[in-house]
C-alpha positions in Angstrom: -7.9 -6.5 1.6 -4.3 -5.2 0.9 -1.7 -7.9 0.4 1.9 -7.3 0.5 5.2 -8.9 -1.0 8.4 -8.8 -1.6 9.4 -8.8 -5.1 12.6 -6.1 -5.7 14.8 -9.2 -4.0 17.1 -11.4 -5.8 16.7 -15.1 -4.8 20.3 -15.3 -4.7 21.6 -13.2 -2.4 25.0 -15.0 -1.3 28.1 -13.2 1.0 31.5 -14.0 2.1 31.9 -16.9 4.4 33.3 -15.8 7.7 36.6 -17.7 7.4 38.6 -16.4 4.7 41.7 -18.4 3.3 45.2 -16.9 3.4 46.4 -17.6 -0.2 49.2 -14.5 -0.2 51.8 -16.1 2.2 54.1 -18.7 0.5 56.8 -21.0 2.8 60.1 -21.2 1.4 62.2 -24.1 1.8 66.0 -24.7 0.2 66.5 -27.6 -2.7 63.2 -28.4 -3.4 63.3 -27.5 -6.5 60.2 -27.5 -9.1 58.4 -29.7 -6.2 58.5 -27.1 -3.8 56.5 -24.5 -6.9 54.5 -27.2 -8.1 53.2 -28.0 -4.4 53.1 -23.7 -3.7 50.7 -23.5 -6.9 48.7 -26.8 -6.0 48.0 -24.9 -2.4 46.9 -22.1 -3.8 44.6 -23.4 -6.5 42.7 -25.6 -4.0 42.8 -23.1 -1.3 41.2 -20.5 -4.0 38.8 -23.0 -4.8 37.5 -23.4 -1.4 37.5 -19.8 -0.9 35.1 -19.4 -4.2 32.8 -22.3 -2.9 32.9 -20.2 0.5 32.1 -17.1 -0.9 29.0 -18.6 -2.8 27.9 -20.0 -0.1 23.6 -18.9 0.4 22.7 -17.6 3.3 19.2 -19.4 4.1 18.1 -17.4 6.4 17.2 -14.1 4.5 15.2 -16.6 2.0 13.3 -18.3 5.0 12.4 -15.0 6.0 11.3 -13.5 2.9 9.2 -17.0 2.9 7.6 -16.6 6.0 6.7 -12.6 5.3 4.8 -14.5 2.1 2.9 -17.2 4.2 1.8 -14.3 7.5 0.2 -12.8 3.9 -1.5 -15.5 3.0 -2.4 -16.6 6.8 -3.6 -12.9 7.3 -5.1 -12.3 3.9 -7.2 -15.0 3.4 -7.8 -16.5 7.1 -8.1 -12.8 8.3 -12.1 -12.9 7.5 -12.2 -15.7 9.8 -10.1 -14.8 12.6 -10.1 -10.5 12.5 -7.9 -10.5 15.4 -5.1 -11.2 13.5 -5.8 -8.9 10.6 -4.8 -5.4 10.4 -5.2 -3.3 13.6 -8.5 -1.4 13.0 -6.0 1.9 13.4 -3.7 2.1 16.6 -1.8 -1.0 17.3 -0.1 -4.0 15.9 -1.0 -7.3 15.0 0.0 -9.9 12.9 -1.2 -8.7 9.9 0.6 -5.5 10.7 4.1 -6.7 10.4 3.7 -8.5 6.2 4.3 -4.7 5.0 7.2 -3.7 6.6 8.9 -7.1 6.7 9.1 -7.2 2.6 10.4 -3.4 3.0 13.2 -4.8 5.4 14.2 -7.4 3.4 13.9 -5.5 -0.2 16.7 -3.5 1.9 18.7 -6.3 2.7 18.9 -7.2 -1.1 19.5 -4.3 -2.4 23.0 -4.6 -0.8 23.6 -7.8 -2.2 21.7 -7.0 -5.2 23.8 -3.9 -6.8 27.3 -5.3 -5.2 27.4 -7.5 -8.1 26.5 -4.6 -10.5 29.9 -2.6 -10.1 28.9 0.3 -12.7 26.6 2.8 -11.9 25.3 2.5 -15.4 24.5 -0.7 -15.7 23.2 -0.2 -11.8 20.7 2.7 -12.6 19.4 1.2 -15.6 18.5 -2.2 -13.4 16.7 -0.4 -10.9 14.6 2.3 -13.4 14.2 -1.3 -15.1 13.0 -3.1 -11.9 10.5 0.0 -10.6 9.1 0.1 -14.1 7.8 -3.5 -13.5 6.6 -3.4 -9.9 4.8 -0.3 -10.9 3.5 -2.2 -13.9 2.1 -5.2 -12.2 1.3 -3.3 -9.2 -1.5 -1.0 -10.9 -2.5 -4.6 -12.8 -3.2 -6.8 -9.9 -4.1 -3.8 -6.9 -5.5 -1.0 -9.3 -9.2 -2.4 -10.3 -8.5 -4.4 -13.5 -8.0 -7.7 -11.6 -10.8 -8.9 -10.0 -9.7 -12.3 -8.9 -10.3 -14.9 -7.4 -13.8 -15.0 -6.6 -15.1 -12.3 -9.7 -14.3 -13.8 -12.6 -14.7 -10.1 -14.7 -12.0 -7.7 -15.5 -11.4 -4.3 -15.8 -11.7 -0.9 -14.5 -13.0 2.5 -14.6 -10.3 5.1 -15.4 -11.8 7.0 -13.1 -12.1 4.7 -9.7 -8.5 2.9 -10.6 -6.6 2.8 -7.4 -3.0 4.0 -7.9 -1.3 3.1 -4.8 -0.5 -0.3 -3.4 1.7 -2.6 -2.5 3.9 -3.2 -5.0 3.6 0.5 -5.6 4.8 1.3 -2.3 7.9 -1.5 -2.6 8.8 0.3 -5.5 9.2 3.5 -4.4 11.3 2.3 -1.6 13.3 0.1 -3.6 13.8 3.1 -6.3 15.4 5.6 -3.2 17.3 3.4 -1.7 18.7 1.8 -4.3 19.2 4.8 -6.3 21.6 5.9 -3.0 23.5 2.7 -2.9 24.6 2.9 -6.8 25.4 6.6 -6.9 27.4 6.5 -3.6 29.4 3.6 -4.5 32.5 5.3 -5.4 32.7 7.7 -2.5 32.4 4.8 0.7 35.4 3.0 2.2 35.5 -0.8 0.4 36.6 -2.1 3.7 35.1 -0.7 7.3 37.0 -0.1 10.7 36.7 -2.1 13.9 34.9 0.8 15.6 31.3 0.6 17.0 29.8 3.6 14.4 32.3 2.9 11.7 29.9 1.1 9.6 27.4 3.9 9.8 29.8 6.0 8.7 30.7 4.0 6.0 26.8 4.1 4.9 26.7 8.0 6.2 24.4 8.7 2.9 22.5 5.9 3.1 21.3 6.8 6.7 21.3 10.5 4.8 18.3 9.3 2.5 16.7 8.0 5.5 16.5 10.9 7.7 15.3 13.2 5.1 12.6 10.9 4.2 11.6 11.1 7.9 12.3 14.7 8.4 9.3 15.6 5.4 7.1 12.4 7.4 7.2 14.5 10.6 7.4 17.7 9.6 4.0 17.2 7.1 2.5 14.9 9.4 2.4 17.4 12.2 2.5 20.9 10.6 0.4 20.7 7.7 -3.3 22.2 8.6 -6.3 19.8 7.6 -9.5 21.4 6.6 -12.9 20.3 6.3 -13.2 17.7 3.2 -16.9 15.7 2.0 -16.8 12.5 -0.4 -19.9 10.6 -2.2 -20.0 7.3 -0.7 -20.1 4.4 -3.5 -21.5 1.1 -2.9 -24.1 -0.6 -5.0 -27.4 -1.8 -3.0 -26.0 -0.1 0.3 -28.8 2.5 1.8 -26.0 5.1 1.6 -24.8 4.5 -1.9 -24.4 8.0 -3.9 -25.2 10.1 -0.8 -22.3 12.7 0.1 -21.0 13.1 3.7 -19.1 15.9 5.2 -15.8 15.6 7.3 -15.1 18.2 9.9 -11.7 19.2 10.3 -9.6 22.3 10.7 -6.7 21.0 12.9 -2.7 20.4 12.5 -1.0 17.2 13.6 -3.9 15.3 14.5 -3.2 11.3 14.3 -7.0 10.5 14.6 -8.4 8.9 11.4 -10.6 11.4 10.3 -7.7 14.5 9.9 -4.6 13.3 9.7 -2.2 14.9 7.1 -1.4 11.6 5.3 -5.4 10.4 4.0 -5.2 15.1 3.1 -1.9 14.6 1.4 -3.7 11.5 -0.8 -7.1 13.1 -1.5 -5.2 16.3 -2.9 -2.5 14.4 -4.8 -4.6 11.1 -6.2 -8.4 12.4 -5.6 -10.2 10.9 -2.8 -12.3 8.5 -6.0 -8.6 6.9 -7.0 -8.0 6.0 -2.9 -9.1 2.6 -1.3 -12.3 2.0 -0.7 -12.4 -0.4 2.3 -10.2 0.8 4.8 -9.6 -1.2 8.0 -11.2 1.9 10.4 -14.2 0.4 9.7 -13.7 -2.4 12.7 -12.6 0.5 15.2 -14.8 1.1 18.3 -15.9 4.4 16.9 -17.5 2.6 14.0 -19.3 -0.5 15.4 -19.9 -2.5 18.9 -18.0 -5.5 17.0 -14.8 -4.3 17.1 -12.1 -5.4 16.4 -14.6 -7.9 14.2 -16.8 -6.4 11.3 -20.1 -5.6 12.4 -22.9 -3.4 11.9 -22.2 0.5 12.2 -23.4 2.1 14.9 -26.2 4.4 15.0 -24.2 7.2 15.9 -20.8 6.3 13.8 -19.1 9.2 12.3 -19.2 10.1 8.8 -15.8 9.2 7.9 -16.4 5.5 8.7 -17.4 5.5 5.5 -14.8 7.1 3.8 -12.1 5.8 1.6 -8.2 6.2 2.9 -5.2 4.6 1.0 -3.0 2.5 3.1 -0.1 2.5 0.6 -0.1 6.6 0.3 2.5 9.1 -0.8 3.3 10.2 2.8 3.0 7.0 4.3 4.8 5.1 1.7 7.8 8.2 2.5 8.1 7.3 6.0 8.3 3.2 4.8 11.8 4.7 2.7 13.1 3.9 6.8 12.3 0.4 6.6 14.4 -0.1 3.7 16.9 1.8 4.8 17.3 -0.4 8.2 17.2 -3.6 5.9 19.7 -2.4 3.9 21.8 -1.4 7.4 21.8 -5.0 8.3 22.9 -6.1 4.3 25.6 -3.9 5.0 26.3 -5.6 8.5 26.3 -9.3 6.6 28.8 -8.0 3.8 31.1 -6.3 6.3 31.1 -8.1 9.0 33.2 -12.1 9.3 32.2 -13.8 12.1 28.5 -14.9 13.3 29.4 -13.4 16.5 30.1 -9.7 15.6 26.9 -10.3 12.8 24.7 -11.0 15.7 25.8 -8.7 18.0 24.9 -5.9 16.0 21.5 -6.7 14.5 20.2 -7.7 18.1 21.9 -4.6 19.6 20.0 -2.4 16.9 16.7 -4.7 17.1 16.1 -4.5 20.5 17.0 -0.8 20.8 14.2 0.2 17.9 12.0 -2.2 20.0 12.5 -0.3 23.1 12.0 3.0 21.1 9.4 1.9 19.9 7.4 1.1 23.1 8.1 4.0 24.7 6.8 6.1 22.2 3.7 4.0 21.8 3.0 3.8 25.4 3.5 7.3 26.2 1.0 7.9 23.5 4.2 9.9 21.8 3.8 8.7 18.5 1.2 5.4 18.6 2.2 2.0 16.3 -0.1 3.0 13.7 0.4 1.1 10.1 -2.0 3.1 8.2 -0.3 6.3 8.8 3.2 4.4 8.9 3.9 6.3 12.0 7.5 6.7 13.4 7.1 4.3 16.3 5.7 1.6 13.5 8.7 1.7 11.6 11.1 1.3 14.6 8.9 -1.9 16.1 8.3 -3.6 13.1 12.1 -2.8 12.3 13.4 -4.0 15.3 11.0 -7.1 15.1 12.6 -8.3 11.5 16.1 -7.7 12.8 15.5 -9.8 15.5 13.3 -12.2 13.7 16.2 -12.6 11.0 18.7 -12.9 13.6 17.2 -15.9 15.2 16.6 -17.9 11.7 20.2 -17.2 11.0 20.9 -18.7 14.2 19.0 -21.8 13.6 20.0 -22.4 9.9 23.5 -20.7 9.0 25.3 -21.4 12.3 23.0 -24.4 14.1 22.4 -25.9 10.3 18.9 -26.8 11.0 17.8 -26.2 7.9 15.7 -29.1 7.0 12.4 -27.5 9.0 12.2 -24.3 7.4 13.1 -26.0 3.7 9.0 -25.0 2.6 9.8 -21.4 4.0 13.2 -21.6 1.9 11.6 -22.2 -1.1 8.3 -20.0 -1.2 11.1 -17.3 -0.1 13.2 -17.9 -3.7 9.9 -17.9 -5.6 8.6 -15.2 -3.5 6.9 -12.9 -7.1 5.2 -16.4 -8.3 3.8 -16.9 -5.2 2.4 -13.6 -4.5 1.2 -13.3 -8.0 -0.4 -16.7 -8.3 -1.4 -17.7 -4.9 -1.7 -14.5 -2.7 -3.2 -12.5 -5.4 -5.7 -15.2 -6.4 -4.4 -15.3 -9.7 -4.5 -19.4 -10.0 -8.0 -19.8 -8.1 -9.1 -17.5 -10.4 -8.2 -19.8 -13.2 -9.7 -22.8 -11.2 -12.5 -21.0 -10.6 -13.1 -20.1 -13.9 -14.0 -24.0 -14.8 -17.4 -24.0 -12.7 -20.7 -26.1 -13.0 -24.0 -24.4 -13.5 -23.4 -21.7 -11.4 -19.7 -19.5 -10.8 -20.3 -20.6 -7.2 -19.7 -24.2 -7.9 -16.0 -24.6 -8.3 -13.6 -27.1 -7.4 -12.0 -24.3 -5.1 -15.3 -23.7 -3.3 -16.2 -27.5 -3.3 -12.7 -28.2 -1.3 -13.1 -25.8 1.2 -17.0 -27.0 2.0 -16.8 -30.6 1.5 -13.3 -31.2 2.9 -13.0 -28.7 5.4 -15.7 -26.6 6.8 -18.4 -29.6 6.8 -15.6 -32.1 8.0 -15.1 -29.9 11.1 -18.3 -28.4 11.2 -17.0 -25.0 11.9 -16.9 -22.1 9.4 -14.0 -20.3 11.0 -12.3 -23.3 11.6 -12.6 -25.1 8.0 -11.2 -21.3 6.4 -8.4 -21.5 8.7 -7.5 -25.2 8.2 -8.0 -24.2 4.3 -5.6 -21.4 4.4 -2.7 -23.4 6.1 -3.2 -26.8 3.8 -5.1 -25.6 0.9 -3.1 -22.7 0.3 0.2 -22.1 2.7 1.1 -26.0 2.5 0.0 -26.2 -1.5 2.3 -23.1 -2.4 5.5 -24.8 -0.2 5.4 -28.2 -2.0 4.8 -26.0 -5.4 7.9 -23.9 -4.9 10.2 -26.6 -3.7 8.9 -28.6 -7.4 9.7 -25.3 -9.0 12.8 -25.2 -6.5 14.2 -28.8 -8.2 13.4 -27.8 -11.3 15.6 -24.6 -11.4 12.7 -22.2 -12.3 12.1 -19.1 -10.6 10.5 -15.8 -11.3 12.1 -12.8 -10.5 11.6 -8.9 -11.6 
């Protein structure tokens, strides 16, 4: 099951208070003498020294959001097999699950903007990010390609030719390589400061926005012109009455949006090879596939053949269209830098949020352009856009002008450890180390004992103990982790 995270993110991304301190105008006053400097330059080193404690000041809120996109990965990820309503949408819709994805996409945006501000040449700026794609692509292909097998398999490796290319940390990077790319190399030609008007920070950011419609003009324009022919693949699945017999696709259409012929699972097969694309795909829970949906169940007798077929989630084409999410996040960086008082701040992300929730719902519903996360359709991007700007919104409300901070302190600190989290816990790196000390058998761990014996027998419910597992075991585990790690001053970052 595919597992998303945010990792391109600095854990410090801090902005300028909204009440700056006039330190430029001096008063004047006749036969004071030395006193009268002394006292000017006294006002003016405490007054700069409460405007550099202002201007370091965190903002909480992005890190309590980047935490709770972590946690909905681990709730969905791991509790998903339990609960499959909450798991990825078998293909049109959106659940929970749906929203992890492009929720690290809008916040990689929002630190980029913080990120490269404190990176002033384009150099040193361009070096960082080749730097910091280099290692997402690096330990993308290492935990999401094959070679990891954790937690329950305690082997390694993989065959060259079944290692999966794409991913999520694959995906992140691609988007965090474009639009940070844009931000460094446009540096020198945007305003430092923006007007008052209601599009002047859009035009401020004109090439920014730019990057973004290109990236959707070669979404729609593939997604709906190129043709699909007919395509076969050998199914693969040892002990399965269909392992190594080869199926056939019909095709021969343009712009379809169905699962079988859409342009973006075409645009993989030719550029990866269909053997290099995931091999469990979600479609596998749709109504055309079994009785059980949206649960896993048996196939049907009369499911088609492509219900058996692989199809990358994290694609070329679909991780293209994702370029959007980051470029909203970044949008609403942009808005926090720019923008002084909690008042204007707010009034443009929920203006923007609510108007790419509407969007969005009106394409869906008019069966337009359906929310559909596999493809990364247009509607998608603008829902679970508009969610994350509202979502962000309202945690900045609560924490950085309410000050209720003190809830959402295990969300703050899985949020500034947000790479060691994903790596160890939602990646199954650590029970894969626990696992690893078993007795007799590998299925007698101290993992597998805690789930059985302390929650699924305590509540006599199999659904039930993996849930309660997920949120104490795992989600609670990982918060009290982080906020050690937190006190301790260590973090892990790419």
């Amino acid at each position: 099951m595919e597992k998303p995270p945010e990792i391109a993110a600095s854990a410090g991304e801090k902005i300028p208070e909204q009440h700056a301190i006039d330190v430029g105008h001096e008063e004047h006053i006749d036969g004071k003498g030395e006193d009268v400097e002394a006292l000017g330059k006294e006002r003016v080193a405490v007054a700069e020294e409460v405007q550099n404690k202002q201007k370091s000041k965190r903002v909480a809120a992005l890190d309590v959001f980047r935490g709770l996109t972590i946690v909905l990965m681990i709730l969905v990820d791991d509790g998903g097999g339990a609960y499959e309503r909450i798991d990825h949408s078998p293909w049109n819709g959106c659940t929970l699950a749906d929203f992890v994805m492009p929720f690290f996409l809008f916040i990689v945006g929002v630190a980029i903007a913080f990120a490269l501000k404190r990176v002033p040449k384009i150099g040193a700026s361009v070096k960082k990010i080749f730097i910091r794609t280099l290692k997402m692509l690096f330990w993308g292909l290492l935990l999401q390609g094959g070679y990891s097998h954790a937690p329950d398999d305690l082997s390694y490796g993989v065959d060259m030719k079944m290692i999966r290319w794409c991913g999520i940390l694959q995906r992140i990077a691609l988007v965090y390589f474009v639009v940070a790319l844009i931000e460094a190399f446009t540096r020198k030609v945007r305003p430092t400061t923006v007007g008052s008007g209601p599009y002047a920070i859009f035009d401020a950011y004109r090439w920014q926005w730019l990057g973004g419609f290109i990236a959707f003009v070669i979404y729609m324009v593939t997604t709906f012109s190129l043709y699909v022919p007919d395509w076969s693949f050998v199914y693969h699945n040892d002990g399965d009455v269909n392992d190594g017999k080869q199926f056939t696709v019909q095709c021969g259409v343009r712009g379809h949006l169905g699962q079988a012929c859409n342009a973006v699972g075409y645009v993989d097969r030719q550029v990866w090879g269909i053997n290099h694309l995931y091999t469990q795909p979600v479609w596998i829970r749709s109504k055309d596939c079994t009785f059980s949906s949206p649960n896993t169940g048996p196939l049907r007798a009369d499911a088609p053949a492509w219900c058996l077929a692989p199809f990358e989630p994290e694609g070329l084409l679909s991780s293209i269209s994702s370029i959007l999410s980051g470029t909203i996040g970044i949008h609403y960086g942009h808005v926090l830098i720019h923008f002084k008082t909690h008042k204007e701040r707010l009034k443009h992300w929920l203006l923007m949020g609510f108007s790419l929730l509407v969007l969005a719902i009106i394409l869906h519903f008019t069966n337009a352009i359906p929310l559909n996360k596999q493809l990364y359709s247009f509607s998608y991007v603008c829902f679970t856009a508009g969610a994350a700007g509202v979502v962000l919104s309202a945690f900045y409300i609560l924490i950085d002008i309410w000050g209720l901070r003190t809830p959402f302190l295990f969300l703050e600190w899985i949020g500034m450890n947000a790479m060691l989290v994903f790596v160890l816990g939602a990646q199954g790196i650590l029970a894969a180390f626990v696992n690893g000390w078993y007795y007799k058998s590998p299925d007698d761990t101290l993992v597998h004992w805690i789930v059985k014996h302390v929650f699924v027998n305590v509540w006599h419910s199999q659904r039930l103990g993996t849930l309660l597992y997920v949120i104490f075991g795992e989600i609670v585990f990982w918060g009290v982790a982080a906020g050690i790690l937190h006190k301790l001053g260590i973090y892990w970052k790419l």
